[in-house]
N, C-alpha and C positions, 0 to 999 in steps of 0.2 A: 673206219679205223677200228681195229681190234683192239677191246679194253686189256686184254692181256700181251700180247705181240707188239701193241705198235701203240702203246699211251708212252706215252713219256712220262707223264706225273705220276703213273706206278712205275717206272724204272726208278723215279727220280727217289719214290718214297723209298725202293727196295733198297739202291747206292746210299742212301742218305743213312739207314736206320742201320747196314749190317756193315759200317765201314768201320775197320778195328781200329785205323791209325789216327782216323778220329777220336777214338776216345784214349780220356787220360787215362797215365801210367796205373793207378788204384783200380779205375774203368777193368784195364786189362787184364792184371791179375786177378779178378774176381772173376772175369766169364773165363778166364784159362783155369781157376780152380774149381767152378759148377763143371765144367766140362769134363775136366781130368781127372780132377778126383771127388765130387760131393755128389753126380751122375752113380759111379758104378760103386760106390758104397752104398747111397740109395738102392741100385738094382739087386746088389750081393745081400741086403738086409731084408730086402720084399720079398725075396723068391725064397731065404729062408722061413719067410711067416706063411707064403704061399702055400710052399712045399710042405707045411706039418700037418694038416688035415682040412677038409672041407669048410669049414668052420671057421678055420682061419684065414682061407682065397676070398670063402664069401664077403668075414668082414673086413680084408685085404682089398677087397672092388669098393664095398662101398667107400672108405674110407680115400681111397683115390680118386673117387667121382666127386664126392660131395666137398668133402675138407680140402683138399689139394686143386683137384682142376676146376673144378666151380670156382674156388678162391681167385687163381689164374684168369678164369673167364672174366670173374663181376669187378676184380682189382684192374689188372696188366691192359687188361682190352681197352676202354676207356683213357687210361692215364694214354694210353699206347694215340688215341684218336685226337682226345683234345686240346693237341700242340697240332694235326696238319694242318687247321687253316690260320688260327694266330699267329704259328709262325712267320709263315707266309706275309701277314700282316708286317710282322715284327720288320722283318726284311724288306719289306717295301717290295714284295715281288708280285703279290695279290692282284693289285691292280693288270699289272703285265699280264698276268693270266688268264685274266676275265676276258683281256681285251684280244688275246690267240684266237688262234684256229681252230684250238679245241674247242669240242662242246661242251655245254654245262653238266650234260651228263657224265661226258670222259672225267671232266674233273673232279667230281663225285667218286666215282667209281674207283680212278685212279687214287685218291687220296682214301676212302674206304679199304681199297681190296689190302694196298699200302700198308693202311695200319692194322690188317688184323694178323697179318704175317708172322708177325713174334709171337703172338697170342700159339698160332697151329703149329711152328715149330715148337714151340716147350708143351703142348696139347702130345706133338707128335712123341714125345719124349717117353711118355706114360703109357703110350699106346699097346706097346707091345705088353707088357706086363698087366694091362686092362684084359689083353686077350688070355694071356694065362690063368691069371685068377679067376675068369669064368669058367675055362676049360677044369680049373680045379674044383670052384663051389658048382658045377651044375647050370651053371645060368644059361635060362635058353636063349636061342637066337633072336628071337622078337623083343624080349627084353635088354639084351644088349645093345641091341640097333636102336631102340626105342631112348634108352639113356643115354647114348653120344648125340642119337639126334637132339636130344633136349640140350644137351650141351653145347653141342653148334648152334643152336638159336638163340641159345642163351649169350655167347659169343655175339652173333651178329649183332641181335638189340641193343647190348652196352655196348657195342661200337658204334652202331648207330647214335645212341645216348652221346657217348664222348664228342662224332663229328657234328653233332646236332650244337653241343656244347661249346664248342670250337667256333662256329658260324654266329653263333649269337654271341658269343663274349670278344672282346678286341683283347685281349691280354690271354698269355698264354697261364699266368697262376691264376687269372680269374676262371679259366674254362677249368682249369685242373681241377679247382675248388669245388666248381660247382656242378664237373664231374662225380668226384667225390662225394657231395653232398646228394645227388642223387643214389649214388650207389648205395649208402648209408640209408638212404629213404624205403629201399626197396629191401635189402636187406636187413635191417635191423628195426622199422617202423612197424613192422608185420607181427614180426615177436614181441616188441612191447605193445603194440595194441591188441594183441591175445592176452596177454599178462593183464592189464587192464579189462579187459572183458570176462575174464575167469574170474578177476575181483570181483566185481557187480555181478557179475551171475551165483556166485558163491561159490565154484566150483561145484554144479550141479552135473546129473549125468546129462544134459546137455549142453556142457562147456568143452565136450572133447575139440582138441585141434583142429581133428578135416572138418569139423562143424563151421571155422571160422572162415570165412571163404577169403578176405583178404589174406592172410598167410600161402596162399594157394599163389599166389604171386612171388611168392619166393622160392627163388631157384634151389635152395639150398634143402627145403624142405620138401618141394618136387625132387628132387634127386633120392632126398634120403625116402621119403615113403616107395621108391620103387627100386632101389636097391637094398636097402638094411634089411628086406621081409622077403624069404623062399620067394613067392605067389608076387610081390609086389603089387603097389598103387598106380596102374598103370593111368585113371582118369584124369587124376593131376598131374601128370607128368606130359599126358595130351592135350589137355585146356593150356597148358603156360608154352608147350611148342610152337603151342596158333596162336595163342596173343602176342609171342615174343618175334614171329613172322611177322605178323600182323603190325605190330609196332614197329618194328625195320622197316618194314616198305612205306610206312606214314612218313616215320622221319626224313628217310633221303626222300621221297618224295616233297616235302615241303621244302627242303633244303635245295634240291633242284629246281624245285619251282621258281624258288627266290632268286637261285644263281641267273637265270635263264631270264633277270631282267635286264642283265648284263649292268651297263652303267651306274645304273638307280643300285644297284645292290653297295658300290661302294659310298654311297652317301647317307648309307641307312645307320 
């Protein structure tokens, strides 16, 4: 079976997540107003900053990478994962599932590729204007390819995080929680225990930041060392694409592992 063509539980996840008449009347006016009108005033106010000088496209990129789609990435991706399988739970349909046709891995897959869908459409959203403001500041091609691919791993791994989150919590605000609370660990743990380490060191000339290597774990900070700088930090921005690989393939692998005892998974 084809995880893209012929799963059902990524049709199911795609119907499920992009159905409008599901969602409430509030629901609707707010993605008919991102769409209609908060999109192209966005686009008509970037391409004015774009378009005034190099200077401006450059810190135009960074500021889309780092602050906006990183945010996108470590926030939506997660929240976006750690409702497929609680639901599921929630609904009593879990069990049914285990017990199909499908594999454990389809199910995986399908509930993975599922959630990260809203993630690369609203990713896709920026795209085009990511491609301008390097044509504007200069940025070469290895370094551009270099930052979205960090991006897309960074993507995968908090999705991974959220279904990982999902599988071990039975309640859907428990998984979101402790979604969240991971995202917060990885994000904001890094920078205070620099803050903390630059105390005790006194702020010596060996307290600078790439000194501290947990910080190097933060997407926000690999993003910004290889975009805010001409030349860019391209090592950090290599070491967190392979650990954030690296971590994706742990996670659903453990996650499959577990699913793949079929029965025993629902008594766990």
């Amino acid at each position: 079976m084809s995880v893209f063509t012929e799963n059902p539980v990524l049709y199911k996840e795609i119907t499920t997540r992009f159905q409008l008449r599901r969602q409430s009347k509030a629901n609707r006016i707010v993605i008919y107003s991102i769409v209609g009108l908060i999109i192209p005033l966005f686009y008509w106010f970037s391409m004015l900053a774009i378009l005034r000088d190099s200077n401006a496209a450059r810190d135009s990129y960074g500021i889309f990478l780092c602050a906006l789609e990183v945010s996108l990435v470590v926030f939506l991706t997660p929240a976006m994962l750690a409702s497929a399988i609680t639901l599921e739970r929630e609904k009593q349909t879990w069990n049914a599932l285990l017990l199909s046709r499908l594999t454990h891995s389809e199910i995986v897959a399908g509930k993975f590729i599922g959630g990260l869908i809203p993630t690369l459409i609203a990713l896709a959203v920026f795209f085009p204007l990511n491609i301008i403001a390097a044509l504007g500041a200069g940025i070469g091609l290895g370094q551009f390819l270099l930052s979205h691919v960090l991006l897309m791993a960074t993507m995968l791994f908090y999705g991974a995080v959220g279904l990982f989150c999902s599988w071990v919590c039975r309640r859907t605000q428990v998984a979101t929680a402790t979604a969240a609370g991971t995202v917060a660990f990885f994000t904001l743990g890094s920078p205070l225990a620099l803050s903390l380490w630059q105390s005790v060191s006194g702020y010596s000339g060996s307290s600078r930041a790439s000194d501290f290597l947990p910080l190097w774990s933060n997407p926000y900070y690999a993003m910004a060392e290889l975009t805010m700088e001409r030349s860019g930090n391209p090592e950090i921005a290599i070491l967190l694409t392979i650990g954030s690989l690296i971590g994706t393939v742990l996670l659903l692998v453990l996650v499959t592992r577990r699913l793949a005892q079929g029965p025993k998974e629902m008594s766990a």
